[in-house]
C-alpha distance (Angstrom), angle and dihedral (degrees) to the residues before:
residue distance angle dihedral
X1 . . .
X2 3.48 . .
X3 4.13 122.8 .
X4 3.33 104.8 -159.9
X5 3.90 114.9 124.5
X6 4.36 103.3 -151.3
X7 3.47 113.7 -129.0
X8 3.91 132.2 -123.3
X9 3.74 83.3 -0.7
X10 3.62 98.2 159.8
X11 3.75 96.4 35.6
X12 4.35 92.2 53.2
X13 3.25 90.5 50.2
X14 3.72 94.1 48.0
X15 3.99 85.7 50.1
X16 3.55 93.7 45.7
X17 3.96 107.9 71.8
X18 3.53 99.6 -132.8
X19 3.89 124.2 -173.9
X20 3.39 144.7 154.7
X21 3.73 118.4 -63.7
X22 3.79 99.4 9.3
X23 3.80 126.0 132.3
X24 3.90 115.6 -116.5
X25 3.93 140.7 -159.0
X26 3.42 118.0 -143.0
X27 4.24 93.3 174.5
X28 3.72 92.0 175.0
X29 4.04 110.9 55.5
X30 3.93 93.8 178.5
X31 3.98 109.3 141.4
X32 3.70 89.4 -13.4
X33 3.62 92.0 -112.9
X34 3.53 105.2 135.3
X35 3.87 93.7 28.1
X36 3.88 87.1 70.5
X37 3.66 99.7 49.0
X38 3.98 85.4 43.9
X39 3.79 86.4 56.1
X40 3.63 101.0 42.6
X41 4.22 92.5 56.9
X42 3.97 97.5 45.1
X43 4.06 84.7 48.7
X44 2.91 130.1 139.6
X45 3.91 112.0 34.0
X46 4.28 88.9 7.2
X47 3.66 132.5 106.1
X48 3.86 133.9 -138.5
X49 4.13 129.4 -153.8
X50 3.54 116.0 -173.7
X51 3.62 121.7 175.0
X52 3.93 134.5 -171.0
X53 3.70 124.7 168.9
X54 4.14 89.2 -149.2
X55 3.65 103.7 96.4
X56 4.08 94.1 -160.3
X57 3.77 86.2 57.2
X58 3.78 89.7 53.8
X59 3.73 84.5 50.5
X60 3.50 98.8 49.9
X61 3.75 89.6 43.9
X62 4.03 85.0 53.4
X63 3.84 95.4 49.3
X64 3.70 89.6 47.3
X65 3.77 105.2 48.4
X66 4.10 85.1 52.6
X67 3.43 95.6 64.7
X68 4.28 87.6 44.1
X69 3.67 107.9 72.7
X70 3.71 91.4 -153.6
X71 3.54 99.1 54.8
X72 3.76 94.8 43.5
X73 3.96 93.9 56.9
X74 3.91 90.1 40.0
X75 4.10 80.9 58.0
X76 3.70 93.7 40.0
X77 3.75 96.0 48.6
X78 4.05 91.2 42.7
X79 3.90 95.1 -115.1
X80 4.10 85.7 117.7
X81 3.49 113.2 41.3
X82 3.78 112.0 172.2
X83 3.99 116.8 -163.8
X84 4.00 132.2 -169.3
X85 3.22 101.7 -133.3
X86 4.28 134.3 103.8
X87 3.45 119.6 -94.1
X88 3.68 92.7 -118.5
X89 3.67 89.6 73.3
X90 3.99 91.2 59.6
X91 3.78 97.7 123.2
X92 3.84 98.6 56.3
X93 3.73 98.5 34.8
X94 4.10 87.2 53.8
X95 3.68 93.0 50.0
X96 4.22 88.3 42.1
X97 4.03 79.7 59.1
X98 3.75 94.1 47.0
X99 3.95 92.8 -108.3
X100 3.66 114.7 134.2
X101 3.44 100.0 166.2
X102 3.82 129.6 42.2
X103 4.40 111.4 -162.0
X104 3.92 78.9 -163.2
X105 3.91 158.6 9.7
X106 3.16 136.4 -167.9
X107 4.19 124.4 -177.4
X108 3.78 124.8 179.7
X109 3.40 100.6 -161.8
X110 4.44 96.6 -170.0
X111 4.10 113.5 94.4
X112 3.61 118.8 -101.2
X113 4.09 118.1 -104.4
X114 4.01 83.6 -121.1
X115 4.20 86.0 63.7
X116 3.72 94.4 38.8
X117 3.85 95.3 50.4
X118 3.39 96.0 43.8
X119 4.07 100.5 92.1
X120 4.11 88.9 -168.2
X121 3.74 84.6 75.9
X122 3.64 102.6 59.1
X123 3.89 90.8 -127.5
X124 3.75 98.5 118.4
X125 3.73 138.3 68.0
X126 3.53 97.2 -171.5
X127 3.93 93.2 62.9
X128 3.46 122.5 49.8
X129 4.15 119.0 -113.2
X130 3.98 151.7 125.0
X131 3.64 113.6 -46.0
X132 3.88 82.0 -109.7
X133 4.14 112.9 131.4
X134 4.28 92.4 160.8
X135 3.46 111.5 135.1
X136 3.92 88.3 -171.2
X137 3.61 107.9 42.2
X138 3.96 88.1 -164.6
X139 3.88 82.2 82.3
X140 3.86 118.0 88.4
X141 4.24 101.7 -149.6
X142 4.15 121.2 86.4
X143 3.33 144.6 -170.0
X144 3.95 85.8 -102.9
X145 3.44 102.5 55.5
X146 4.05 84.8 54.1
X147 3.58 95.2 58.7
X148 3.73 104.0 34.6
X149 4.13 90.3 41.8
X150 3.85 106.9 40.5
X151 3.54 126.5 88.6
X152 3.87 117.5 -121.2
X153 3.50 93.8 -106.6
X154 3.56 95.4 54.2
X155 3.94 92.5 44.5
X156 3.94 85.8 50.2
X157 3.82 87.4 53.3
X158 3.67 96.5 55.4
X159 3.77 90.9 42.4
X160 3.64 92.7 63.1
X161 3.82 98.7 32.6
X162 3.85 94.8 44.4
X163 3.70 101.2 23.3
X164 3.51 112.8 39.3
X165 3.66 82.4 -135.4
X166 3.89 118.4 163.4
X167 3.59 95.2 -165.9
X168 4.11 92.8 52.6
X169 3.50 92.2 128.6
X170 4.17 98.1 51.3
X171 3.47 90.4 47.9
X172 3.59 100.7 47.8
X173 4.07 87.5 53.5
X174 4.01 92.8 40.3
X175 4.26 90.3 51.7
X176 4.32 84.0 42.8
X177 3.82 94.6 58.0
X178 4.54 91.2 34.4
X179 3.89 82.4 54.3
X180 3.56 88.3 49.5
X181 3.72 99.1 58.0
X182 3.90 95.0 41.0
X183 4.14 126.3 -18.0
X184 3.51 115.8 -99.6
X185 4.01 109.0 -112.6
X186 4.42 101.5 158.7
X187 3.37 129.3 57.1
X188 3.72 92.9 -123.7
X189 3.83 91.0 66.2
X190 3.27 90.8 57.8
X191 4.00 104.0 41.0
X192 4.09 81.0 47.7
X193 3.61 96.0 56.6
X194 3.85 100.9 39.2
X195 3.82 81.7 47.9
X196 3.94 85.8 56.6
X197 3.78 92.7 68.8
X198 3.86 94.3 68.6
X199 3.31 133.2 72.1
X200 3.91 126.9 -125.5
X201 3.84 89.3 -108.4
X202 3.83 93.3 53.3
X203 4.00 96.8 42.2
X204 3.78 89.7 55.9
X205 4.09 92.9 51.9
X206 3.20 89.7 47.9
X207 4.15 120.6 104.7
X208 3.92 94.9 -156.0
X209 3.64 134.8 42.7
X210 4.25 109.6 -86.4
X211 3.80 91.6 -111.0
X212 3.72 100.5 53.6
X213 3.68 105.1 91.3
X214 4.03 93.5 43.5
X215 4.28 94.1 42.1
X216 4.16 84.7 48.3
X217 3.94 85.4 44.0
X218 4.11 91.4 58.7
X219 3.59 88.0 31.7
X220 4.29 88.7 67.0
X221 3.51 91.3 38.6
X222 4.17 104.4 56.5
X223 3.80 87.0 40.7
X224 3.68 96.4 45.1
X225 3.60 85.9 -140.7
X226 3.78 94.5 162.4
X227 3.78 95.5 57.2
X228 3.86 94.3 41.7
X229 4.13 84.2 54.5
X230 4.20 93.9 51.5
X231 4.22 86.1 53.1
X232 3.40 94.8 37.9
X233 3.62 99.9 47.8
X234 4.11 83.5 46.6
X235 4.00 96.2 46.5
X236 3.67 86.4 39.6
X237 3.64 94.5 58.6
X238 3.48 98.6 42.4
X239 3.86 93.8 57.8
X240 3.81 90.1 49.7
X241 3.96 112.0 106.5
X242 3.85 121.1 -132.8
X243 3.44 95.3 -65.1
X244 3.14 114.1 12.2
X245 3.96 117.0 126.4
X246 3.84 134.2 -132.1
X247 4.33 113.0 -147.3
X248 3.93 106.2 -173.8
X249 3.65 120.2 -175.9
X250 3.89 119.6 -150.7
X251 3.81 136.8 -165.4
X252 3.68 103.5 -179.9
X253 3.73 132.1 55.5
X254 3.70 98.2 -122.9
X255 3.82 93.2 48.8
X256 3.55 82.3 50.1
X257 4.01 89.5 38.7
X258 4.06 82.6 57.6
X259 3.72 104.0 44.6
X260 4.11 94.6 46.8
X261 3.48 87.5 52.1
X262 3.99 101.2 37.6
X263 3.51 82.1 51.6
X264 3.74 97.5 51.4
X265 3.30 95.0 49.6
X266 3.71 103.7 48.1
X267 4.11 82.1 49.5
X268 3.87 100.0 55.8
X269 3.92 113.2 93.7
X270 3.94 129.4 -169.2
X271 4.09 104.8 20.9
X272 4.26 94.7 -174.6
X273 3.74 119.2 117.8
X274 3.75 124.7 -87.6
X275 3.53 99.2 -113.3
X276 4.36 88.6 62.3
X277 3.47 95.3 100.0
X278 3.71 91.7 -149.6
X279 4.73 134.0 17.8
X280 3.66 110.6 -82.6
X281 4.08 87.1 162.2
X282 3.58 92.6 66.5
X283 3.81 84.6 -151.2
X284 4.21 113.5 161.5
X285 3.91 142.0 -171.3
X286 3.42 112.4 -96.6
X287 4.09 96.5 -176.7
X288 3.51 139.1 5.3
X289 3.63 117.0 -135.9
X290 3.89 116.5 -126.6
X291 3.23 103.3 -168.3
X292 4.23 114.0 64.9
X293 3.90 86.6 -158.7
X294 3.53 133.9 0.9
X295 3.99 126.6 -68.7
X296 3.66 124.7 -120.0
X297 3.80 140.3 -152.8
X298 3.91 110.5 -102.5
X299 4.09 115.4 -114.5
X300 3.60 93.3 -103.0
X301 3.80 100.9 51.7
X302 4.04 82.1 51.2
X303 4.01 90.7 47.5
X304 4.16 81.4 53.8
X305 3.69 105.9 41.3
X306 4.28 105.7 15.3
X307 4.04 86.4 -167.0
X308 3.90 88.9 77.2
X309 3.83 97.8 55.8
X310 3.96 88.4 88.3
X311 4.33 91.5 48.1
X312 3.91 118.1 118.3
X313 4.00 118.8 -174.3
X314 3.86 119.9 -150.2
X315 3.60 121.7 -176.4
X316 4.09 127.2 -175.3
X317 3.52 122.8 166.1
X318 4.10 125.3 -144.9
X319 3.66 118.4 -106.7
């Protein structure tokens, strides 16, 4: 049974335009949370995609939906079709499926608790585990061979650009010399030594556990999760029918960075000066953006699942 909480449930759904007989994206499986609420709005006559390139999701997802009578006749009957593959490969798998045209999508790009607590996936710093982070163990690259291979101004880089983290720099030298005495191969070696380079005073200010920002950091970058997001939000998009609306929830300000400005661009029309006095670019809106900001979780689905409290929805729809 899966423990993952989905978040902004109510509010993507809300965002999302649902009605009977439409066919829905969900191109982040994970717990399954937000696939069955997807599923349960476009029913009857609809049909629901979800996609997750983490195989013992998929499984999970599986064992579940057999013991749910709903889900296992949505599966049987095609209505759910659930696909191991990453969401950056939306376009192709759709039209593999005979889907050329999506009314929505919906991608919730945070890791589900089920991945997180599960210490055999490297994910976690509060339970001990191989240096793993994959979330597709098809692919060859870990979080070990980032921090035993890079150079310390490379890890620094990643630190800051990934992270957030203020102390990039300390930590990229303290991990250099660790490495130096032994490789780092658990997730507790690491979490121990980034949790070396603060003091007592600073640890116990701090909201998060020391090693969050710099295991999220490594996390992005042996998943290529920022890359996946710019062609999925692209391929996404250009499967969506007039209409048809895109709700992606972030975690991290430079997957939120990427979709605010993905989504800017892609809703900007005519680019040629003023003084033309008519369009020669020929340049047109692809979306309109429906939500003026971002949206956030309310205060008392972050007093019941604390995971949410960094979540931002954006919504655009295709024009």
């Amino acid at each position: 049974m899966t423990r993952h909480i989905p978040v902004l449930l109510d509010e993507a759904i809300e965002a999302m335009d649902l009605q009977k007989g439409d066919t829905a994206v969900d191109a982040t499986l994970g717990g399954g949370g937000h696939t069955r609420a997807i599923l349960s709005h476009v029913l009857p006559g609809g049909r629901v995609v979800a996609f997750d390139a983490d195989e013992r999701a998929i499984g999970r997802f599986r064992r579940s939906a057999e013991a749910d009578a709903g889900l296992r006749e949505a599966m049987e009957k095609g209505s759910l079709t659930v696909v191991g593959e990453n969401f950056s490969r939306i376009a192709e798998t759709l039209r593999s499926l005979g889907v050329e045209q999506a009314d929505a999508i919906l991608a919730d790009f945070g890791f589900s608790s089920d991945q997180i607590d599960d210490a055999e996936r490297g994910f976690s710093f509060r339970a001990d585990g191989p240096l793993d982070m994959r979330l597709d163990g098809r692919t060859e690259r870990t979080a070990a061979d980032i921090v035993n291979g890079w150079d310390d101004e490379a890890l620094a880089k990643l630190f800051r650009e990934y992270g957030d983290e203020p102390k990039a720099w300390k930590i990229a030298q303290a991990i250099v010399a660790r490495r130096g005495e032994k490789p780092f191969t658990r997730t507790a070696e690491l979490a121990e030594t980034v949790s070396g380079c603060f003091s007592d005073v600073e640890r116990r200010k701090m909201g998060i556990h020391p090693a969050t920002k710099v295991f999220q950091a490594i996390r992005i970058e042996v998943n290529g999760e920022l890359s996946a997001i710019g062609t999925f939000l692209r391929e996404g998009i250009s499967v969506l029918g007039k209409g048809g609306r895109i709700a992606v929830i972030t975690f991290h300000s430079g997957e939120d960075a990427l979709v605010k400005r993905m989504f800017a661009e892609m809703s900007r029309g005519c680019v040629c000066p003023a003084e033309f006095p008519k369009c020669v670019c020929g340049r047109k809106a692809v979306i309109r953006t429906l939500s003026p900001k971002f949206i956030v979780p309310s205060a008392k689905e972050i007093s019941e699942n604390p995971r949410s409290r960094s979540a931002k929805l954006r919504v655009a729809e295709k024009l």
